[in-house]
C-alpha positions in Angstrom: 0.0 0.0 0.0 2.5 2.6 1.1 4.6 1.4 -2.2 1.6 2.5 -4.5 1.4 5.8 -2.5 5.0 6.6 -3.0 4.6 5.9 -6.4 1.2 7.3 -7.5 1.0 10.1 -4.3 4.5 12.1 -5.4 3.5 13.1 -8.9 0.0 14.2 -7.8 1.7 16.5 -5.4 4.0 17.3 -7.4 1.0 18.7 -10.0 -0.3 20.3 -7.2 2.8 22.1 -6.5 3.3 23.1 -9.8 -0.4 24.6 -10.3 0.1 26.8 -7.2 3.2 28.0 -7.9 1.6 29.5 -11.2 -1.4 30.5 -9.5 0.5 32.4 -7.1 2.5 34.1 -9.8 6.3 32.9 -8.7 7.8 31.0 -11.3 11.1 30.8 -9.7 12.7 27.9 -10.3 9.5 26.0 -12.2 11.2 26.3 -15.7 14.6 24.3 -14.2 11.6 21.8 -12.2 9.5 21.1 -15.4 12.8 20.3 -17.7 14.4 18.0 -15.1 11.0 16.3 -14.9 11.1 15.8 -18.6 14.8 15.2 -18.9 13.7 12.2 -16.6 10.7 11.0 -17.9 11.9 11.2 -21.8 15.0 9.2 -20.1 13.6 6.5 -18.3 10.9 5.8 -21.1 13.8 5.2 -23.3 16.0 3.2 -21.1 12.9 0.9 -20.5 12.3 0.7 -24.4 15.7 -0.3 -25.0 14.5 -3.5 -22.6 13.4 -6.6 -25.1 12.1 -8.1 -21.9 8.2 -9.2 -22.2 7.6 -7.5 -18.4 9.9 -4.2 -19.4 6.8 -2.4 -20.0 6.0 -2.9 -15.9 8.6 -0.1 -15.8 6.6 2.5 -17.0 4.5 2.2 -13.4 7.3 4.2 -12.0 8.3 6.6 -14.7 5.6 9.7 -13.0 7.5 9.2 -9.7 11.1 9.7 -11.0 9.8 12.7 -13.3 8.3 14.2 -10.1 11.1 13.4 -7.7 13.6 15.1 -10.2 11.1 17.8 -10.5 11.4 18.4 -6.5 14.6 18.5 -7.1 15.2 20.7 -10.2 12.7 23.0 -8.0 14.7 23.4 -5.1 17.5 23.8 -6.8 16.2 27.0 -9.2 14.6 28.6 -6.0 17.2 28.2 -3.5 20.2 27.8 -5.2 20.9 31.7 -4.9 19.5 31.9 -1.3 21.5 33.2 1.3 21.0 30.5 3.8 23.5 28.2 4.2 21.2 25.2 4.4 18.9 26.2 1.9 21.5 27.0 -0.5 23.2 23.5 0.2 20.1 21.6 -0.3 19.5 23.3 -3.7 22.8 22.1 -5.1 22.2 18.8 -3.8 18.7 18.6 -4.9 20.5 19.8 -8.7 22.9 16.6 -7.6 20.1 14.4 -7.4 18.5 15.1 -10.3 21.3 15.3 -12.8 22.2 11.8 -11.0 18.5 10.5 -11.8 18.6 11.5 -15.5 22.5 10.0 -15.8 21.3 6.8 -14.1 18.4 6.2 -16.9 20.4 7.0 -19.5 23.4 4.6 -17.9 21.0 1.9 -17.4 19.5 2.4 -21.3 23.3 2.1 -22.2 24.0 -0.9 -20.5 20.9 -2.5 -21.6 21.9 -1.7 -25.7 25.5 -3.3 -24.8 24.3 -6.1 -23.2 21.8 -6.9 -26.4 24.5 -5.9 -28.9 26.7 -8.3 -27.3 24.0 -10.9 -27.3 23.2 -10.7 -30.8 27.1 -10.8 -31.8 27.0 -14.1 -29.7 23.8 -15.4 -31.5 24.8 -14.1 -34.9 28.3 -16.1 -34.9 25.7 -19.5 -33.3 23.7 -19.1 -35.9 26.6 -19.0 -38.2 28.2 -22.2 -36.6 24.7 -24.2 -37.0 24.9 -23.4 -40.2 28.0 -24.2 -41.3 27.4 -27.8 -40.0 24.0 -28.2 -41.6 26.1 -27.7 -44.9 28.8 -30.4 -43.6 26.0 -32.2 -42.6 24.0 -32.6 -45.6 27.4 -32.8 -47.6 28.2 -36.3 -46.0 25.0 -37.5 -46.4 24.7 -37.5 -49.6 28.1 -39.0 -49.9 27.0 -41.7 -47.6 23.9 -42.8 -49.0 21.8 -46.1 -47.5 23.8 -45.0 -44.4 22.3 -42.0 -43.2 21.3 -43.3 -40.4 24.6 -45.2 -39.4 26.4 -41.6 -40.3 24.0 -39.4 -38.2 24.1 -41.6 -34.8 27.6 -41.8 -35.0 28.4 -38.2 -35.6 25.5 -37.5 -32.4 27.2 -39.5 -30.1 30.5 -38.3 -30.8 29.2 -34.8 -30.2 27.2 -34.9 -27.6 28.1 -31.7 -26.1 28.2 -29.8 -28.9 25.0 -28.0 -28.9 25.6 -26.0 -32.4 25.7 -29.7 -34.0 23.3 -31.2 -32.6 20.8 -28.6 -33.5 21.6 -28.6 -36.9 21.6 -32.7 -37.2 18.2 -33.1 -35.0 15.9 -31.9 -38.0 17.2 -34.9 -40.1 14.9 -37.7 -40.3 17.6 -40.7 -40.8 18.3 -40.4 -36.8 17.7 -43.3 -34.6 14.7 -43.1 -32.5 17.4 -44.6 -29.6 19.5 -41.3 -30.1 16.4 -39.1 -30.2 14.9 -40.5 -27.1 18.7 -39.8 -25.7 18.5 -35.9 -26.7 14.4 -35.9 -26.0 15.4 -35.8 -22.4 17.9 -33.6 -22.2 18.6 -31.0 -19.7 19.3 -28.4 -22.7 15.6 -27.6 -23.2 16.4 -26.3 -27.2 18.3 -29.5 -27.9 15.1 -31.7 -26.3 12.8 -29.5 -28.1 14.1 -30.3 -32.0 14.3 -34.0 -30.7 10.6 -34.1 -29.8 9.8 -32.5 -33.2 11.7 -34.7 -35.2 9.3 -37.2 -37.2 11.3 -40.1 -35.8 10.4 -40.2 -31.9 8.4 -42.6 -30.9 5.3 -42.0 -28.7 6.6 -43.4 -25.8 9.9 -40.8 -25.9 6.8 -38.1 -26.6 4.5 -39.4 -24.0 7.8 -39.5 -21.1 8.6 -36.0 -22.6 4.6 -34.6 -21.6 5.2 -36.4 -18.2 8.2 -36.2 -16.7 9.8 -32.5 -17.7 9.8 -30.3 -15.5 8.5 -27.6 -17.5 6.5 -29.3 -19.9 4.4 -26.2 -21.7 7.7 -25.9 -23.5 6.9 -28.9 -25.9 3.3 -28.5 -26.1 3.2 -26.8 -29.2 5.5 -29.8 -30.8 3.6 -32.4 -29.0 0.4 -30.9 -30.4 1.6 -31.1 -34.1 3.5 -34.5 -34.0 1.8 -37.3 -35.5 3.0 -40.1 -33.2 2.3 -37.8 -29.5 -0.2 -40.8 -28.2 -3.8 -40.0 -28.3 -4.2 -40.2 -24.7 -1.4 -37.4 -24.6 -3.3 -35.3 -27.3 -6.8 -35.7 -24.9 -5.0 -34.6 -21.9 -3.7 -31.4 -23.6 -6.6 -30.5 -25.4 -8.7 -30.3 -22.5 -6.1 -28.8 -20.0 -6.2 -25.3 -18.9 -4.3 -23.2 -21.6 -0.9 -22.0 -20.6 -0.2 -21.0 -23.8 -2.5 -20.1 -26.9 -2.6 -21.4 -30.8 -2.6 -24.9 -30.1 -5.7 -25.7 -31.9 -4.1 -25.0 -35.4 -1.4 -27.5 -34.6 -4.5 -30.2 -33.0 -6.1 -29.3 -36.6 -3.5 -29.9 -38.8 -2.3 -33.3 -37.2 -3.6 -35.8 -38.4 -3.3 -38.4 -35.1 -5.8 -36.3 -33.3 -8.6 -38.0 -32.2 -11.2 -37.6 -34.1 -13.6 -36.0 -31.2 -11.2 -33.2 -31.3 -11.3 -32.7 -35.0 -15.0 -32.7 -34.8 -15.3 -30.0 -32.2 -12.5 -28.0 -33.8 -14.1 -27.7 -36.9 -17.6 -27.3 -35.2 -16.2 -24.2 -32.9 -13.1 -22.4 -34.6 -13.7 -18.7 -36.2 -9.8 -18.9 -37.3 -9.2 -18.8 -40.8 -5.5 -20.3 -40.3 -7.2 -23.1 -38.0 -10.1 -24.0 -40.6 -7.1 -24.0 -43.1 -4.9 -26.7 -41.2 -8.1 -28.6 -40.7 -8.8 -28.5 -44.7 -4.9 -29.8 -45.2 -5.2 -33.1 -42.7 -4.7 -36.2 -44.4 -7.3 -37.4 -41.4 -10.1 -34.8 -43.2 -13.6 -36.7 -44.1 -16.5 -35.7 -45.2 -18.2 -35.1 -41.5 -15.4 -33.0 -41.0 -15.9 -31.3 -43.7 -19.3 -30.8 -43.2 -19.4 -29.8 -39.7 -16.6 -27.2 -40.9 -19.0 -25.8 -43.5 -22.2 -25.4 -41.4 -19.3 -23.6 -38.8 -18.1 -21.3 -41.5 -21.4 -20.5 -43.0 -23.0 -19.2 -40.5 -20.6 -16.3 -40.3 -20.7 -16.2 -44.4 -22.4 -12.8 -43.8 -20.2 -11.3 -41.8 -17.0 -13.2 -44.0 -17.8 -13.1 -47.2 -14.6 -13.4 -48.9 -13.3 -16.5 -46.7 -11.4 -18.6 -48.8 -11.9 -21.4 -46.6 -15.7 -21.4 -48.2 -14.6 -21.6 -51.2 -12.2 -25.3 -50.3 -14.9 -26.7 -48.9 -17.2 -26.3 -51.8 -14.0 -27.7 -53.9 -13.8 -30.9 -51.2 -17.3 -31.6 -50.9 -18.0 -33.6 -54.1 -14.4 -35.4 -53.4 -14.7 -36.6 -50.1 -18.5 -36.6 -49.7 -18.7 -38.6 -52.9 -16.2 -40.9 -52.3 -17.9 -41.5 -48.6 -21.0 -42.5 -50.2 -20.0 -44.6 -53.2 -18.2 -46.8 -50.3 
């Protein structure tokens, strides 16, 4: 309580202050007030948008108390400052002390930030170089290798087990072992056990261990949501669960191991083009799919009259509909 006081309570005062200093006509000292209260603000606004942190916006709570406590400050400094009071004239130049050190510390801090990212993205820019460069050696010796991909791929992996560029660049391969991916599928490396689990190869049991055992397992439910061999069971359980993270119906729509219950209410519920579209693309699509998937779309026709997903359907219908009833 006393925190959102302090922050919320100083700048109304400080407002305050302001309007009765021009009401009473003495402006001594409010130009120096009003610029080091905008010196500060402009400052910390930009040191928080140099932040790429999803929670750097929380920041901008504070940003009326600093503009208002330099604004004290630059005050007493432009009205005492000349005073011949010892302690008055002291505590104007270390009120202009405090606020030149508030606006320095922003614009330190939005430094800092910048240098730290720069560095980052040096560090990720030369990665991203190295994952590359062994993708290239990688598909090089394949193709010089070939009816032993496989043979070629778990070797290399278990020779370079710690080499994370590596192994991120030989995981999207489909020739690796299911062995070796069930290996990397529960590793501690979270990116390394993420291209595992999306690799075509796993096996539902590695998938299935993968949903129940890690520790943070919302990490993998996007991949878990779009792989064709996550076990049904696995595919229930996550549909229904409370959402920790959104968009996992276009990946439930477009695989074609999701049980059909799922399909069905998917394509009786979704007002997603992008959904309806992964649903239209599933190898598992039939004609009650597609059926419930047209009475869903149509009866928004009028306010989505150009959806292209209308126009599929009418394409499917005599296709799958047909073919249903000549069986």
């Amino acid at each position: 309580m006393i925190f959102f006081l302090a922050i919320f309570g100083l700048p109304l005062v400080y407002l305050a202050v302001v309007l009765a200093t021009l009401a009473r006509k003495d402006p001594r000292g409010l130009g120096l007030s009003l610029f080091f209260f905008a010196a500060s603000v402009a400052s910390g606004a930009w040191a928080i948008l140099q932040s790429r942190s999803s929670t750097a916006g929380i920041g901008f709570i504070a940003i009326p108390f600093l503009g208002a406590l330099a604004g004290f400050l630059g005050l007493a400094f432009g009205r005492y400052r000349a005073s011949t009071e010892p302690v008055r004239k002291a505590g104007a130049w270390l009120g202009l002390l405090g606020a030149l050190l508030l606006v320095s510390f922003n614009i330190a801090q939005g430094a800092q930030t910048r240098a730290k990212y720069r560095v980052r993205d040096h560090k990720q820019a030369e990665f991203s170089a190295e994952v590359a460069r062994d993708r290239d050696s990688i598909s090089t010796a394949l193709k010089q290798n070939p009816g032993r991909q496989r043979a070629y791929l778990d070797s290399s992996i278990r020779a370079r087990t710690n080499d994370r560029a590596f192994l991120l660049a030989a995981l999207p391969n489909d020739s690796i072992s299911p062995e070796i991916l069930d290996t990397l599928a529960n590793s501690n490396d979270l990116g390394i056990a993420l291209e595992a689990v999306r690799n075509p190869n796993t096996t539902g049991e590695t998938l299935a261990q993968v949903y129940r055992t890690k520790s943070y397992p919302d990490y993998f439910f996007q991949a878990l949501a779009a792989h064709r061999n996550t076990p049904p069971e696995i595919l229930r359980e996550l549909y229904h669960r409370p959402r920790t993270i959104t968009g996992l119906e276009i990946w439930f729509a477009g695989n074609p191991s999701t049980p059909k219950e799922i399909l069905t209410e998917i394509a009786r519920t979704t007002n997603e083009r992008a959904v309806a579209n992964a649903l239209l693309g599933n190898p598992a699509l039939n004609c009650g799919l597609l059926t419930e998937l047209a009475a869903n779309l149509m009866k928004r026709q009028n306010h989505d009259a150009d959806n292209p997903e209308v126009a599929r359907i009418t394409q499917l219908v005599p296709v799958l509909c047909e073919r249903k009833a000549a069986q």
